[in-house]
C-alpha positions as CSV (number, residue, x, y, z in Angstrom):
1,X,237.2,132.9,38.9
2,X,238.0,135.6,41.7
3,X,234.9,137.4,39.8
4,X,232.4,134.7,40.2
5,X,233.4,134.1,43.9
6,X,233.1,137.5,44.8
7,X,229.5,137.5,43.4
8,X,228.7,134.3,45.1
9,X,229.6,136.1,48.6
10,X,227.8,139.5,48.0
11,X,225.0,137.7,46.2
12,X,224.4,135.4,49.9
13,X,225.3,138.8,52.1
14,X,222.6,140.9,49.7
15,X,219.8,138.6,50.5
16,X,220.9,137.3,53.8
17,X,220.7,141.2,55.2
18,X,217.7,142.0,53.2
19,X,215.7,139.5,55.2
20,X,217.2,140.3,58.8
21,X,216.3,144.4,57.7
22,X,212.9,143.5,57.4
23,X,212.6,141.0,60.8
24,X,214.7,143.5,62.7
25,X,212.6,147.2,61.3
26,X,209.5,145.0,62.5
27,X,210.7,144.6,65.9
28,X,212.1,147.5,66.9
29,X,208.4,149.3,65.8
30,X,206.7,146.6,67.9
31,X,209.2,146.4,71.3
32,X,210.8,150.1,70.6
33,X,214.1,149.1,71.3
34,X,216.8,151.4,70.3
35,X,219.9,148.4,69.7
36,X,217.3,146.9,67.4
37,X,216.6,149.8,65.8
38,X,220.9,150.4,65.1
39,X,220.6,146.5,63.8
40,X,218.3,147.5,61.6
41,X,219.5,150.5,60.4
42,X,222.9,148.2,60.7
43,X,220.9,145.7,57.7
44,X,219.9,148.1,55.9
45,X,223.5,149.8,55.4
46,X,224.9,146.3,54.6
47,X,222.3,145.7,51.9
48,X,223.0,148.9,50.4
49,X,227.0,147.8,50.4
50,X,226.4,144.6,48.9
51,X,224.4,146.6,45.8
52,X,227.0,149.0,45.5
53,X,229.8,146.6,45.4
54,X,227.6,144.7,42.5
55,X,227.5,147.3,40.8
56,X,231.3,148.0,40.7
57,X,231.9,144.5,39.8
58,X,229.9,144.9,36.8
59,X,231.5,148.5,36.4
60,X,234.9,147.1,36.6
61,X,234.1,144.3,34.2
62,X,234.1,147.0,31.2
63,X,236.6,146.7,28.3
64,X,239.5,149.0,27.9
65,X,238.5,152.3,25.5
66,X,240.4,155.4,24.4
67,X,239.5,157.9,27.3
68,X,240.6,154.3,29.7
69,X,243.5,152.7,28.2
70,X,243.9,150.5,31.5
71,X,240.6,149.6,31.8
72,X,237.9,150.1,34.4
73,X,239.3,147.5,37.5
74,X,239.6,150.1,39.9
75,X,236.0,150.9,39.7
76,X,235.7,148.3,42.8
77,X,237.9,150.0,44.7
78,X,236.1,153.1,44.5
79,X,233.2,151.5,45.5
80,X,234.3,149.6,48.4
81,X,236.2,152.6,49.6
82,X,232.2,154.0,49.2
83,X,230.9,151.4,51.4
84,X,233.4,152.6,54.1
85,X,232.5,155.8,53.9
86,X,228.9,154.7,54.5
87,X,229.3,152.1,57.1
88,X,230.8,154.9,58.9
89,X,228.1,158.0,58.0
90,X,225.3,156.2,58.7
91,X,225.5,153.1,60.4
92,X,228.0,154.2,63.2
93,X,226.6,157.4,63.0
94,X,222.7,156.7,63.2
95,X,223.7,154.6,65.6
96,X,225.6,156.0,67.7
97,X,223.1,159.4,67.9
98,X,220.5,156.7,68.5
99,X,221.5,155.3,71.6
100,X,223.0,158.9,73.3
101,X,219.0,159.9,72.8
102,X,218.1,156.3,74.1
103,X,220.5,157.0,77.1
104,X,219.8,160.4,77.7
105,X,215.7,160.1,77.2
106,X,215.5,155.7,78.6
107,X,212.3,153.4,78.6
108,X,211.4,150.3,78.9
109,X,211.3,147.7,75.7
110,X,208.3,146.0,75.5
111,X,207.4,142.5,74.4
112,X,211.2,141.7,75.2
113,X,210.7,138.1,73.7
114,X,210.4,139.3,70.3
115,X,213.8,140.8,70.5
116,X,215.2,137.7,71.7
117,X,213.9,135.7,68.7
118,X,214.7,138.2,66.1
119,X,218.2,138.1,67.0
120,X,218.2,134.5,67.0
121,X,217.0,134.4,64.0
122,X,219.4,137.3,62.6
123,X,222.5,135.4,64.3
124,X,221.2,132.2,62.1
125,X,221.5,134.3,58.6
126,X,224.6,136.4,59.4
127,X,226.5,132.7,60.2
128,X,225.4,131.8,57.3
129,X,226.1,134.6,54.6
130,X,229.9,134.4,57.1
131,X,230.3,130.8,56.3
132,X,230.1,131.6,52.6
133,X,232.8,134.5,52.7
134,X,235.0,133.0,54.9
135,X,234.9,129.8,52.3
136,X,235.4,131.4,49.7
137,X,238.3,133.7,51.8
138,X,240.1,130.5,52.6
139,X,240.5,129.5,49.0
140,X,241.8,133.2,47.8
141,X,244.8,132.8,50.9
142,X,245.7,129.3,50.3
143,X,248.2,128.8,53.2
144,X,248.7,132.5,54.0
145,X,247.8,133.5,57.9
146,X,244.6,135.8,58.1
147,X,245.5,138.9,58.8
148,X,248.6,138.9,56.2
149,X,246.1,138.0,53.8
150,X,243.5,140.0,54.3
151,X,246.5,143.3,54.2
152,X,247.4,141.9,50.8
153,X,244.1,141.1,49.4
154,X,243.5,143.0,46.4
155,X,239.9,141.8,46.2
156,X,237.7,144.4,48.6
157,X,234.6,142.7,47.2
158,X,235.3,139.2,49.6
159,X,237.1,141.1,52.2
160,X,234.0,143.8,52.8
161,X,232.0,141.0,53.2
162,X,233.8,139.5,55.2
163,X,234.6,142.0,57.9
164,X,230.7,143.5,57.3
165,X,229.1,140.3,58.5
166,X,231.9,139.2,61.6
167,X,230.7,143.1,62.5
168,X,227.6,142.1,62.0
169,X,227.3,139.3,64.5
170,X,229.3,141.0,67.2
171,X,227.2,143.7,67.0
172,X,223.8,141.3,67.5
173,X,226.1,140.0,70.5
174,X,226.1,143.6,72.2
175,X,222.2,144.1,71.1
176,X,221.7,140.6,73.1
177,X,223.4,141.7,76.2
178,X,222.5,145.0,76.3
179,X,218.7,143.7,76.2
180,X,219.1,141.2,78.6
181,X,220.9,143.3,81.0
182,X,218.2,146.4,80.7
183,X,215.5,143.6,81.2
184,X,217.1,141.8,84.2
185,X,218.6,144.7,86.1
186,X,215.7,147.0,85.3
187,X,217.6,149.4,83.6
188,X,216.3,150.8,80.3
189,X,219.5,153.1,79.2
190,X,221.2,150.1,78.4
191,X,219.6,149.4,75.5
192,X,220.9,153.1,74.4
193,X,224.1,152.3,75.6
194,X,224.3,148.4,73.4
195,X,223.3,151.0,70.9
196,X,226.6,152.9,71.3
197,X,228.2,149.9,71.6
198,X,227.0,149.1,68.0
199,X,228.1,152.7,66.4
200,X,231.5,152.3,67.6
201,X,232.1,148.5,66.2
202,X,230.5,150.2,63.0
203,X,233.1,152.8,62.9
204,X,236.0,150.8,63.8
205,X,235.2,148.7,60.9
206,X,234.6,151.4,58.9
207,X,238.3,152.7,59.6
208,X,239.8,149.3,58.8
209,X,238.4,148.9,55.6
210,X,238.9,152.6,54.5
211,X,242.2,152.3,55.0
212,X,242.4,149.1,53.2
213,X,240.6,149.7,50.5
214,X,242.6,153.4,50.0
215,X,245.7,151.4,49.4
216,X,244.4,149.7,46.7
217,X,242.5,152.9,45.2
218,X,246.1,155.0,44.7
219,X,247.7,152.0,43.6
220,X,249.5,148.8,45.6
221,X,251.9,146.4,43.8
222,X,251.5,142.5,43.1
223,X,252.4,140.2,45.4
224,X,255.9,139.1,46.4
225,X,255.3,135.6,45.2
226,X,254.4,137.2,41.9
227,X,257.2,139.7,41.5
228,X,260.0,136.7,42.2
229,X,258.1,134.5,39.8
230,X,259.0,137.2,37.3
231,X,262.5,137.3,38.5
232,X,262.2,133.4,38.4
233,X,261.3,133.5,34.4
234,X,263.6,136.9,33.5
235,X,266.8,134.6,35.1
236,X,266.1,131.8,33.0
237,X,266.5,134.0,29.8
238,X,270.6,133.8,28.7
239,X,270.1,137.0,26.5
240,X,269.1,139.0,29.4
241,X,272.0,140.5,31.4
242,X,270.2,142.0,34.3
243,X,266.8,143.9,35.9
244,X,266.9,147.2,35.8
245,X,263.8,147.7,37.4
246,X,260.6,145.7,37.8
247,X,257.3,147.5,38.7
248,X,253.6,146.2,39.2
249,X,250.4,147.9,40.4
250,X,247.3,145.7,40.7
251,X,244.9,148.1,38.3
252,X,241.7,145.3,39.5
253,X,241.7,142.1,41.6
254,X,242.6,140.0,39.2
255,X,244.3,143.0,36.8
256,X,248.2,143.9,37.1
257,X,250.1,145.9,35.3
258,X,253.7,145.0,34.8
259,X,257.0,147.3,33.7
260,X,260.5,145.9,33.2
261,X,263.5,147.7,32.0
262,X,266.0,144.9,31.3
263,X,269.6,144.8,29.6
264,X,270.0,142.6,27.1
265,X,273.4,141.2,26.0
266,X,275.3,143.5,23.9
267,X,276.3,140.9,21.1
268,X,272.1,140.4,20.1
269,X,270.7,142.3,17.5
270,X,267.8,143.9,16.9
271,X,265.5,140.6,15.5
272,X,267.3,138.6,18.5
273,X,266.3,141.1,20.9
274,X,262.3,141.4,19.5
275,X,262.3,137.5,20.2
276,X,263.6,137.5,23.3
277,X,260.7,139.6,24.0
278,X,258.1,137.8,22.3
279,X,259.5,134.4,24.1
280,X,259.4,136.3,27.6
281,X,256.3,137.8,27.5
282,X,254.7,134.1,26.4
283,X,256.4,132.5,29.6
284,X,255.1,135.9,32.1
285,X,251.8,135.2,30.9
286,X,251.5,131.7,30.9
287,X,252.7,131.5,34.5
288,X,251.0,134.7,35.8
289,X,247.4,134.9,33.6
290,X,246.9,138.3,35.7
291,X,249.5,140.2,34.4
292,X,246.8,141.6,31.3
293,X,249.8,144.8,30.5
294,X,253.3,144.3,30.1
295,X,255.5,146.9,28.8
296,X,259.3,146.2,28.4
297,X,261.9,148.9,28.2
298,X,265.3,147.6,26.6
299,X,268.4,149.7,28.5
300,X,271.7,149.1,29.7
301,X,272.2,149.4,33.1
302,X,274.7,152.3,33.5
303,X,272.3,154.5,31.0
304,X,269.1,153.4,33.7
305,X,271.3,153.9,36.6
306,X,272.1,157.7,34.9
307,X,268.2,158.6,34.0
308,X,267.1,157.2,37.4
309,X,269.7,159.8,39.1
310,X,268.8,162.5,36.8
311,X,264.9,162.1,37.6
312,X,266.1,161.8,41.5
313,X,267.9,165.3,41.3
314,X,264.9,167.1,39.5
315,X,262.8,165.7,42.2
316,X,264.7,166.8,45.4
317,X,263.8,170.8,45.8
């Protein structure tokens, strides 16, 4: 389901800023205005994103083989972590070297009008591919507050989107001004400088969703409301004496791997014990469809307690 919603949103992004790359390209060559250039070249990055990010879905979406015994999920992190780097290289950066020589070298934008229309016209497509993420954002956090859920999301694919197109319409915002205050006060290095304005939104962005998206490349754990389910279903188990240890790392969106070491009672045999299992991992699964690994480890306590010293000594120098 996550996989289909993410498509939905990059699919409405992709030809949302395909159309305002082509309307905004075609007035910066007719008014030579240097924010609508950076919106443009602004598009045109996004477009690009949106493919990329495609094409790690599709990536990602490949079974498990010998030389990937995990699978390919984090192939969308790469990819978003990708688009970062580009928002960042050449958006920000085109940008930003666009408006210093705008600043530096100032004239005045002709046919003004055509500006104001094209970024009317861009604000109308951007609210629309926004509406769409934010939708289907608002159905991935249920309940959760915004900005805890867009830290915890393990799906870049909506998130990019996301923060892509609100960047997107701030940064028509400064064009607008910066236009209207070069036209009104007669003073064409503003346009250079909305241009700036655009480049630094563009890396700021850039930043953010680096550093989210590197979190999730080297490997983040499931959520808490998944972890205590676990704990939830392990407690209910009566051969089960404790958890030794209970690790997860989110190998895709919707792809965790899960490790327990548990202690089982000492009274169970072996056959007892292999059903315990087999019953537990049922009930993970049923509750928790994500979870696509699970690998148990049977231990008593005192001998985990003993390896997990015996690994922490060969670790300190």
């Amino acid at each position: 389901m996550a996989s289909h919603a993410s498509k939905r949103v990059l699919y409405a992004a992709l030809i949302g800023n395909s159309l305002i790359a082509v309307t905004k390209f075609s007035a910066a060559a007719v008014t030579g205005s240097s924010a609508m250039l950076s919106e443009a070249i602004h598009s045109v990055v996004d477009t690009l994103n949106q493919v990329l990010l495609l094409y790690g879905l599709r990536r990602s979406a490949r079974a498990a083989d010998e030389e990937h015994p995990f699978g390919y999920g984090r192939e969308l992190y790469f990819w978003s972590f990708v688009v970062a780097i580009l928002i960042f290289a050449v958006g920000a950066g085109v940008s930003i070297y666009e408006g210093i020589d705008r600043v530096m070298h100032p004239h005045a934008v002709s046919s003004p009008t055509i500006n104001y229309v094209v970024l009317g016209l861009a604000m109308v497509f951007e609210s629309g591919a926004l509406y769409i993420a934010v939708k289907e954002f608002n159905t991935l956090r249920g309940s959760t507050r915004w900005i805890t859920a867009v830290r915890h999301s393990k799906n870049p694919a909506v998130f990019t989107v996301l923060f892509e197109d609100t960047a997107a319409l701030l940064g028509l915002l400064i064009a607008f001004i910066g236009l209207v205050l070069a036209q009104y006060l007669d003073l064409p290095w503003l346009d250079g400088a909305a241009s700036i304005g655009i480049g630094v939104l563009l890396a700021f962005t850039a930043m953010f969703l680096a550093y989210e998206t590197k979190a999730l490349l080297i490997g983040e754990a499931a959520s808490d409301v998944l972890r205590i389910g676990i704990q939830e279903i392990v407690a209910k188990a009566h051969s089960i004496r404790t958890i030794n240890e209970l690790r997860t790392m989110h190998m895709g969106p919707e792809d965790v791997l899960l490790a327990l070491s548990l202690d089982f009672h000492d009274h169970l045999n072996a056959g007892q014990v292999e059903e315990s299992i087999f019953i537990l991992e049922m009930a993970i699964k049923s509750r928790f469809p994500e979870i696509t690994r699970l690998f148990i480890e049977v231990q008593s306590q005192s001998r985990h307690d003993e390896v997990a010293a015996a690994d922490a000594n060969r670790r300190t120098p």
